[in-house]
C-alpha positions as CSV (number, residue, x, y, z in Angstrom):
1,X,-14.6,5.5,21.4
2,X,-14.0,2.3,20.2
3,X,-13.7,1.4,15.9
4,X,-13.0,-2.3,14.9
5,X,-11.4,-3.4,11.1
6,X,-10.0,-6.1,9.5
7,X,-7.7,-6.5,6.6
8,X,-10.2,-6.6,4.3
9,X,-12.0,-3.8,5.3
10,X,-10.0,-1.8,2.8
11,X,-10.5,-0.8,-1.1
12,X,-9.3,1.8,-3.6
13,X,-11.2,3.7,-5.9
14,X,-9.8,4.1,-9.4
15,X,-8.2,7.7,-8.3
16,X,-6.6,5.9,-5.4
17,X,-9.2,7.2,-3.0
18,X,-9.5,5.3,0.5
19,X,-12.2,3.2,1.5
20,X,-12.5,1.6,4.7
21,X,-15.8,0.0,5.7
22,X,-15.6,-1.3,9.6
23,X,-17.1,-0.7,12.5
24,X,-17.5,1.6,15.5
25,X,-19.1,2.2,18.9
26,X,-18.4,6.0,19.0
27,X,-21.5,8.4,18.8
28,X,-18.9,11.1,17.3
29,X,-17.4,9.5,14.6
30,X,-16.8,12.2,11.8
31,X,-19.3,11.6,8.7
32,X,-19.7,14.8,6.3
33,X,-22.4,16.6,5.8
34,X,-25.1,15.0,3.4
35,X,-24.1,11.3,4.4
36,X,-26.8,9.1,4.2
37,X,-26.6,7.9,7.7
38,X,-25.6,11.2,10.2
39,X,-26.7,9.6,13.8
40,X,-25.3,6.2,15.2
41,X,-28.3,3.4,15.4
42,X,-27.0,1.8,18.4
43,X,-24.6,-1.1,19.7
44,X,-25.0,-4.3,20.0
45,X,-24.7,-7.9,19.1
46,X,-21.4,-9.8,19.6
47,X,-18.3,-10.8,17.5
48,X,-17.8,-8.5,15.6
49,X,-20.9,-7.1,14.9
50,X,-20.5,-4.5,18.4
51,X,-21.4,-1.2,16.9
52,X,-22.8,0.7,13.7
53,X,-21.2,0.1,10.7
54,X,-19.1,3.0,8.8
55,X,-17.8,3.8,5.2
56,X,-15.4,6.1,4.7
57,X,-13.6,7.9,2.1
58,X,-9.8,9.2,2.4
59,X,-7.9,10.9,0.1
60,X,-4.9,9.0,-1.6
61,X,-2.1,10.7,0.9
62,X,-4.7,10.2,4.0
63,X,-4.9,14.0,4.5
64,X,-8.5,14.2,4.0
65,X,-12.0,12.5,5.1
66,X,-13.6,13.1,1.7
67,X,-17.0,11.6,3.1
68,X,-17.9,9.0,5.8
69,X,-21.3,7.7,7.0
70,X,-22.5,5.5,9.9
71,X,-24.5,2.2,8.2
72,X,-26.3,0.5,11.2
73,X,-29.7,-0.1,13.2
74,X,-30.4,-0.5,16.7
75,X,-28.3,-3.6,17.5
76,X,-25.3,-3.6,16.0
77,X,-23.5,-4.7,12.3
78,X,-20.3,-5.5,11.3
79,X,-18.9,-4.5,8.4
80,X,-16.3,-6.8,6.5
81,X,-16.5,-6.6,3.2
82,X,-15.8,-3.3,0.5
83,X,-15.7,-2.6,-3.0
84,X,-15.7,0.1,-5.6
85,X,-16.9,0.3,-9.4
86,X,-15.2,2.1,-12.4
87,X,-17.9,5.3,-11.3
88,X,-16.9,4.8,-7.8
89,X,-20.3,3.2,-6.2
90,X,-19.3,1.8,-3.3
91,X,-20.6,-1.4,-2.1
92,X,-20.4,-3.3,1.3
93,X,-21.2,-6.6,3.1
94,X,-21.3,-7.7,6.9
95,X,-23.0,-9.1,9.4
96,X,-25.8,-7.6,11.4
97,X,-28.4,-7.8,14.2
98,X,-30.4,-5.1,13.7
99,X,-34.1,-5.6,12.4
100,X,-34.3,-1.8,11.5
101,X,-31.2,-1.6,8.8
102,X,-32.0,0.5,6.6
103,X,-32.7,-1.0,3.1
104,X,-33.2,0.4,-0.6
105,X,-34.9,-2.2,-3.4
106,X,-34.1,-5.1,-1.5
107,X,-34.4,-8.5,-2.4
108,X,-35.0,-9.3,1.3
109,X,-36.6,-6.2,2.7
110,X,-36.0,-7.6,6.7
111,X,-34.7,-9.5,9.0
112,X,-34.8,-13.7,8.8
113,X,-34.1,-14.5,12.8
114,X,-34.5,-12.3,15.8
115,X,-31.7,-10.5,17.5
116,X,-29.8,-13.5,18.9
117,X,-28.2,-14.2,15.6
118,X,-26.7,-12.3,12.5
119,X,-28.3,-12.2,9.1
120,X,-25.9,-11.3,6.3
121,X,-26.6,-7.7,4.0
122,X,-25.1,-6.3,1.1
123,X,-25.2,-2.6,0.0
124,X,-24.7,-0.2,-2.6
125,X,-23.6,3.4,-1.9
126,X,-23.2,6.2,-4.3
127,X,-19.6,7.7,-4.5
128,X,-19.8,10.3,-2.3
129,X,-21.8,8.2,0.5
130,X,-25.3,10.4,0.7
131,X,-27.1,7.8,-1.2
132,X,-28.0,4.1,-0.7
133,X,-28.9,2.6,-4.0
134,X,-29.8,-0.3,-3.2
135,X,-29.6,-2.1,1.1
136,X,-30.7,-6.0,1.6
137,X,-30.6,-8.4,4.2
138,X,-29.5,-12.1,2.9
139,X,-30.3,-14.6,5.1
140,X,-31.6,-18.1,5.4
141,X,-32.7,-20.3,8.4
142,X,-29.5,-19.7,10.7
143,X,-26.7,-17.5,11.3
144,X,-25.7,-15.3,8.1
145,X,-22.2,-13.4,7.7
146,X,-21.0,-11.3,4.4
147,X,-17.1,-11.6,4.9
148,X,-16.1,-10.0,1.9
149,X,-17.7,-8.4,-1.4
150,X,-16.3,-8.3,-5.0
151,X,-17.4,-6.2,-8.0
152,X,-16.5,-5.8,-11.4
153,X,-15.0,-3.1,-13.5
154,X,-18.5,-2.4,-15.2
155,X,-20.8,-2.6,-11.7
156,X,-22.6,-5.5,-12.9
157,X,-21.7,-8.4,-11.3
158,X,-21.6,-8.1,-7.3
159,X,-20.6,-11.1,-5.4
160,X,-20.8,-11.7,-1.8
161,X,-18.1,-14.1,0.1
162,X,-19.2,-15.5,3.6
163,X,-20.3,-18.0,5.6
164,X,-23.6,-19.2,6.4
165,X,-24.9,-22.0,9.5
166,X,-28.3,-22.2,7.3
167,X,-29.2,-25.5,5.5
């Protein structure tokens, strides 16, 4: 079983809750029961978009999982970017290869290229990880990467850091 992060794969809820949002190839990595995502979609892809996506909720001392669910599609995602709102939504951006992510009111409903390059997403969880609010692809004519996601204190401004090879 194999999990991938980054340093910015990391953010705190307002109770000092844990998130981490990365990645993993394991098919039994521990999500809780009701998570919106319960199976892993499959590996895939390259850098470090290898595996499904997770999100995952610690407690503040680390001594609890208080939810976790897989976020990918058949071909593998990266996940590199997480924040949290003043209610706790919990939103991510990444990287992914997959033309079967699951979205939710999407502004791009699927994928812009075919599996040999990544299209950039964005994501809205509840706090408690059993509902997707809203999942998108962003993408344009070349290869698309969320790096790193920002929110404000209200949940009405979400901004998406990356890096794009479109024109």
């Amino acid at each position: 079983d194999i999990e991938y992060g980054e340093t910015h794969n990391l953010a705190l809820d307002k109770n000092g809750d844990v998130i981490v949002a990365a990645v993993t190839k394991s098919f039994n990595f521990p999500v809780t029961a009701g998570a919106f995502q319960t199976q892993h979609g499959g590996n895939g892809g390259e850098y470090n978009q290898l595996g499904d996506g997770f999100v995952a909720k610690l407690a503040t001392d680390g001594s609890r999982l208080l939810a976790s669910t897989y976020y990918g599609g058949a071909s593998g995602e990266g996940l590199e970017g997480v924040s949290v709102d003043s209610l706790g939504n919990i939103y991510i951006s990444g990287g992914t290869y997959s033309s079967n992510l699951a979205t939710a009111n999407p502004l791009m409903g699927s994928k812009n290229l075919g599996s040999g390059r990544p299209d950039a997403f964005a994501a809205k969880f509840s706090s408690d990880l059993t509902t997707l609010v809203f999942g998108t692809y962003l993408s344009g004519s070349g290869w698309d990467l969320g790096l790193a996601s920002i929110v404000n204190h209200q949940g009405t401004a979400f901004n998406i850091v990356g890096e794009t090879k479109s024109l």
